[in-house]
Each structure stands twice: as C-alpha cells, then as structure tokens.
VMD Tcl script that builds the backbone (N, CA, C; Angstrom):
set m [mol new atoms 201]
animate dup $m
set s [atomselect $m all]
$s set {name element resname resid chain x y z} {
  {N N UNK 1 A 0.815 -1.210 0.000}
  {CA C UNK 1 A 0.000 0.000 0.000}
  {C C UNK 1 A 0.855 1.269 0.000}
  {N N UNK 2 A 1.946 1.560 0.536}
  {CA C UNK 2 A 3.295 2.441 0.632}
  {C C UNK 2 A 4.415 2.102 0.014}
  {N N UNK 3 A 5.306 2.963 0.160}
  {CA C UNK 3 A 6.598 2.129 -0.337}
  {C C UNK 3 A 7.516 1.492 0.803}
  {N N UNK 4 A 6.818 1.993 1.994}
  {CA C UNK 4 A 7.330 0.995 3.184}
  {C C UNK 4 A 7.526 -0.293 2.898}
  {N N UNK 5 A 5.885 -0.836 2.440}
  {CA C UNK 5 A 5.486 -1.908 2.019}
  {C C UNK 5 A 5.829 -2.840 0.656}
  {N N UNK 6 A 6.645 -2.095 0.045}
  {CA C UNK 6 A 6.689 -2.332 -1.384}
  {C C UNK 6 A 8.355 -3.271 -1.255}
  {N N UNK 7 A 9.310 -2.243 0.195}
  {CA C UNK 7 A 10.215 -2.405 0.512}
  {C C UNK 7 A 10.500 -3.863 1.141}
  {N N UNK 8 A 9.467 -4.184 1.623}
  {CA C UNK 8 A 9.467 -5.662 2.295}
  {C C UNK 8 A 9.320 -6.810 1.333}
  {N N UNK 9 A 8.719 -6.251 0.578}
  {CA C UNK 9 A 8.329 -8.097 -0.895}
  {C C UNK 9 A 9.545 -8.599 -1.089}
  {N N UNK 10 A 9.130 -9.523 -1.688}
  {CA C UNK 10 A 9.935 -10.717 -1.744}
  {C C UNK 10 A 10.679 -11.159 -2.926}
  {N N UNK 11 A 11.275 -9.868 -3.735}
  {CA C UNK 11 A 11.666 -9.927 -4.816}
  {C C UNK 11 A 12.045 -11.063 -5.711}
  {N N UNK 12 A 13.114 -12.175 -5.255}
  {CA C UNK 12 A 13.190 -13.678 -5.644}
  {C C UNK 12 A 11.975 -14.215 -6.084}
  {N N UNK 13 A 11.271 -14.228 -5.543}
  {CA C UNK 13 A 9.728 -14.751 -5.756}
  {C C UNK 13 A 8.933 -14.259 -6.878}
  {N N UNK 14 A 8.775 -12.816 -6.492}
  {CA C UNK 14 A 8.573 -12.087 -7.540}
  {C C UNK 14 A 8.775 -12.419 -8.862}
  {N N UNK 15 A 10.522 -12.255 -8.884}
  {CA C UNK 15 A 11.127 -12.714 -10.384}
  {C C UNK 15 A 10.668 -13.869 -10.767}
  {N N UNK 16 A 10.574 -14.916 -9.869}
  {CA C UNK 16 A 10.608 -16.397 -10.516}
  {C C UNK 16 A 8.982 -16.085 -11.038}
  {N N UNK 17 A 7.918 -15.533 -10.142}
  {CA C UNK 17 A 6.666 -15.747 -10.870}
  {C C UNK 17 A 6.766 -15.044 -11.996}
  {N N UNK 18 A 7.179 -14.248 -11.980}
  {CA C UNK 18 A 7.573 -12.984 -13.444}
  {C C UNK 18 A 8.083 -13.887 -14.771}
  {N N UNK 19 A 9.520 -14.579 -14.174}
  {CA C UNK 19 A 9.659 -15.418 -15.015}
  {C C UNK 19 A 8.667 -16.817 -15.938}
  {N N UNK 20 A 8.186 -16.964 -15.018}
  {CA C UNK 20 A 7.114 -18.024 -15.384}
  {C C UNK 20 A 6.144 -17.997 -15.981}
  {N N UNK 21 A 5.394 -16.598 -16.048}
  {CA C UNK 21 A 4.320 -15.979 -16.328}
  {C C UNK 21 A 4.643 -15.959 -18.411}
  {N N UNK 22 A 6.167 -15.277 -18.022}
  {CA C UNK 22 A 6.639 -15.213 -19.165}
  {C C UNK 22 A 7.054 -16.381 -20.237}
  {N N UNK 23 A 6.838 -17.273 -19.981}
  {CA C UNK 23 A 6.714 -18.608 -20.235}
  {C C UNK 23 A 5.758 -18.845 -20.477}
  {N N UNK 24 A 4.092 -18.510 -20.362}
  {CA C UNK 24 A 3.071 -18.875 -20.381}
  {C C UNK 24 A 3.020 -17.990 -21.379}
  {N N UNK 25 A 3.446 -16.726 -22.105}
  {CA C UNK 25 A 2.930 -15.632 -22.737}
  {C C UNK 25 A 2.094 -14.878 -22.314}
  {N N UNK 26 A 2.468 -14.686 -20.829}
  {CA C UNK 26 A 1.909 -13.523 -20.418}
  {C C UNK 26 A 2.823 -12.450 -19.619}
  {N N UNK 27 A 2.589 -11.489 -20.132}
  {CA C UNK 27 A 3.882 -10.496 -19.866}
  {C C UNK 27 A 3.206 -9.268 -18.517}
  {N N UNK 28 A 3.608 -9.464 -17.113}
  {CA C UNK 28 A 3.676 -8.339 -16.635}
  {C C UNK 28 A 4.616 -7.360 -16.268}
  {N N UNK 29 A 4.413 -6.541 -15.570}
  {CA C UNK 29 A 5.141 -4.794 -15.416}
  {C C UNK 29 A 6.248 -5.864 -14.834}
  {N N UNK 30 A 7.814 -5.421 -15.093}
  {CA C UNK 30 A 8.866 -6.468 -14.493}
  {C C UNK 30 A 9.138 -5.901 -13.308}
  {N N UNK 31 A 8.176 -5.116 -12.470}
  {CA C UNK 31 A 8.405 -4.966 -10.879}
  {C C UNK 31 A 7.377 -4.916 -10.275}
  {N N UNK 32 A 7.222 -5.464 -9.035}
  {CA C UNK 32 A 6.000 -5.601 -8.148}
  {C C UNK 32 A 5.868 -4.273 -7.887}
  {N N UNK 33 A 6.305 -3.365 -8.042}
  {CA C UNK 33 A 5.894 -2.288 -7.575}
  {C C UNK 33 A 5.420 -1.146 -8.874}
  {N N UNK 34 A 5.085 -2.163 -9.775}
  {CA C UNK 34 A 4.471 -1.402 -10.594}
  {C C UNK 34 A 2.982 -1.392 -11.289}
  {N N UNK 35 A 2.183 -0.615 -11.587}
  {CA C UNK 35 A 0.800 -1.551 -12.129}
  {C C UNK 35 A 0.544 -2.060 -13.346}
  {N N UNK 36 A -0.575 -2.625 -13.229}
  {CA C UNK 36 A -0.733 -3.392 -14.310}
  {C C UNK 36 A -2.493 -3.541 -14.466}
  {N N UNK 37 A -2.986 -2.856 -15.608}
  {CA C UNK 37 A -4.168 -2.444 -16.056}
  {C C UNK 37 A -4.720 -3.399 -16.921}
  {N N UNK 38 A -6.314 -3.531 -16.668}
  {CA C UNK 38 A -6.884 -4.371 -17.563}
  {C C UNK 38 A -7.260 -3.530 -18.476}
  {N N UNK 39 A -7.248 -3.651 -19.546}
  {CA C UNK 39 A -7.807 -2.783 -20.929}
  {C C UNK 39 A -9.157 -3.678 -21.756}
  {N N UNK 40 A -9.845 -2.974 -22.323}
  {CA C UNK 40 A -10.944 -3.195 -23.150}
  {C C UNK 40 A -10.605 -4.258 -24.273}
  {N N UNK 41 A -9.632 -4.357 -24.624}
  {CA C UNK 41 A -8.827 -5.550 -25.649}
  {C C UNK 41 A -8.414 -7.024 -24.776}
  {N N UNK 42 A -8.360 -6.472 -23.430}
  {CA C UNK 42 A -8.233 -8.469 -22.694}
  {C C UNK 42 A -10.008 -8.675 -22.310}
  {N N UNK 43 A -9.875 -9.188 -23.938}
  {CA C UNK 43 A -11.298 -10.026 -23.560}
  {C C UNK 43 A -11.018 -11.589 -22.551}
  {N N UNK 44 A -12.453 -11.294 -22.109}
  {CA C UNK 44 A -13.112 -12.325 -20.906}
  {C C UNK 44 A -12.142 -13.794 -21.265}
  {N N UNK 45 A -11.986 -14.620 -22.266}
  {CA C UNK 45 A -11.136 -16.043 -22.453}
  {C C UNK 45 A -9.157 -15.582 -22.209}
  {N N UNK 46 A -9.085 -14.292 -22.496}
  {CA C UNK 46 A -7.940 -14.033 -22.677}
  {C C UNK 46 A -7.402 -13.639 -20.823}
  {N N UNK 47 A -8.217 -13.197 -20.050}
  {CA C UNK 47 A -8.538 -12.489 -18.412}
  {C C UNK 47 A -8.442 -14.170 -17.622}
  {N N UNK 48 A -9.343 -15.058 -17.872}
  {CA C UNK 48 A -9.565 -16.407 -17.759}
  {C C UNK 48 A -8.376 -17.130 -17.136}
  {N N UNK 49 A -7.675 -17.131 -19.122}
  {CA C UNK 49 A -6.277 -17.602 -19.242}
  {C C UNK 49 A -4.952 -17.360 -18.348}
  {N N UNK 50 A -4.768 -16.017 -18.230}
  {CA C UNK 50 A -4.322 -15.267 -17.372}
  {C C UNK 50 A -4.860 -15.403 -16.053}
  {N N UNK 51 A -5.714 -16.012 -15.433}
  {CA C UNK 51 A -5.531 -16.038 -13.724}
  {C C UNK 51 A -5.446 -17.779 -13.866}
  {N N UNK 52 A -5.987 -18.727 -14.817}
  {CA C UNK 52 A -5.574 -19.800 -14.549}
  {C C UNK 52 A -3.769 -20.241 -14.511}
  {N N UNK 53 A -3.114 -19.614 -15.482}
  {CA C UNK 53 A -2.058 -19.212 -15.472}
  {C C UNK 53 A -1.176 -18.948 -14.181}
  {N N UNK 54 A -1.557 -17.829 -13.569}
  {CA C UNK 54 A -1.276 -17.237 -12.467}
  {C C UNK 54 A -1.477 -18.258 -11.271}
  {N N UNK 55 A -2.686 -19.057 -11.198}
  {CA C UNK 55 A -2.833 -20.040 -10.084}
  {C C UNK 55 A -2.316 -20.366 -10.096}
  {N N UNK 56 A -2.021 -21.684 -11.350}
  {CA C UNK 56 A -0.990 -22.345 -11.175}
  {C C UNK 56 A 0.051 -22.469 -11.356}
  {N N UNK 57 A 0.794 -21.276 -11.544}
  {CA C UNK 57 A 2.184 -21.254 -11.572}
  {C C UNK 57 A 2.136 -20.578 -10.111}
  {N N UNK 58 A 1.569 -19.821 -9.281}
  {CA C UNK 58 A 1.734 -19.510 -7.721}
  {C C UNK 58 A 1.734 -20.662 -6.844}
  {N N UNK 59 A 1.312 -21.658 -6.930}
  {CA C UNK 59 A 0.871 -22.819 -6.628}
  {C C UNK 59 A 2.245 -23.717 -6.964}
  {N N UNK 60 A 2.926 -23.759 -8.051}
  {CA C UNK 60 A 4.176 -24.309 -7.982}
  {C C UNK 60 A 5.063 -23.837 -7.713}
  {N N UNK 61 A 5.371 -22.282 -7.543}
  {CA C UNK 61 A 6.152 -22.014 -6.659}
  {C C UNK 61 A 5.940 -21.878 -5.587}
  {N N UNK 62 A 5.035 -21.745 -4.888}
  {CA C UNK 62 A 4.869 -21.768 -3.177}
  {C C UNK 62 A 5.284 -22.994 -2.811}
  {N N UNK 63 A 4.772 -24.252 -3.503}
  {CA C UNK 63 A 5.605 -25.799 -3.210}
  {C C UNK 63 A 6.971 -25.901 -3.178}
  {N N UNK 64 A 6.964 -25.194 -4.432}
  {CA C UNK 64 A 8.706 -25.511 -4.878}
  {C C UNK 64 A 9.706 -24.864 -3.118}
  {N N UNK 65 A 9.048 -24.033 -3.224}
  {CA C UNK 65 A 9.604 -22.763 -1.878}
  {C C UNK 65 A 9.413 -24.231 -0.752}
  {N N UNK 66 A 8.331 -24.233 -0.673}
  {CA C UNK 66 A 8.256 -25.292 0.684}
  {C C UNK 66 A 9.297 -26.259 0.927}
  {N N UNK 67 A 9.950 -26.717 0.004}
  {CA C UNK 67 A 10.572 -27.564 -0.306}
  {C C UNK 67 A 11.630 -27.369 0.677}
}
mol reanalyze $m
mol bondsrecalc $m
mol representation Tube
mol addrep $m
C-alpha cells in the first residue's frame, strides 16, 4: 500500500513468478511495484487464461519454496 510496504516483498519470488508468467505468454510490469491495467482488448477467455495461469504457476512455486 506504501513504499514501506513495497520495501518488504519478496523480490526472488517475484522474479521467478515474473519469469514463469513469461513462459506462459503472459507479460507483466517487471516490478511488483508497478501496475498493471486491464484494458478493453483483454477479452473475458484471454482475463480467464491469465488467472488460470497465475494459479498455477503460484501454486508451484509456493511448493517448490516449501521444499
């Protein structure tokens, strides 16, 4: 919510989901501390794609981490 807060993330993590995402063909802002807007062109299958995406690649790295 601050940049107090922005200061604490977990950058490693970050990257690797960044990285991964990018692997899927989906490209976000390359810093957590930046935004990232839905536009009128990510239609509804394309929005979908993109959080199934996101699950499960958060989901294999939180394991992987557990590890």
């Amino acid at each position: 919510s601050d940049y107090d807060d922005l200061k604490k993330c977990d950058t490693e993590r970050f990257a690797a989901f960044h990285r991964v995402l990018l692997d899927e063909g989906i490209y976000l802002s390359p810093s957590q501390g930046e935004a990232d807007f839905i536009s009128i062109r990510h239609a509804p299958p394309v929005l979908a794609r993109t959080l199934r995406a996101m699950a499960r690649r958060l989901r294999g790295i939180a394991s992987h981490q557990e590890r």
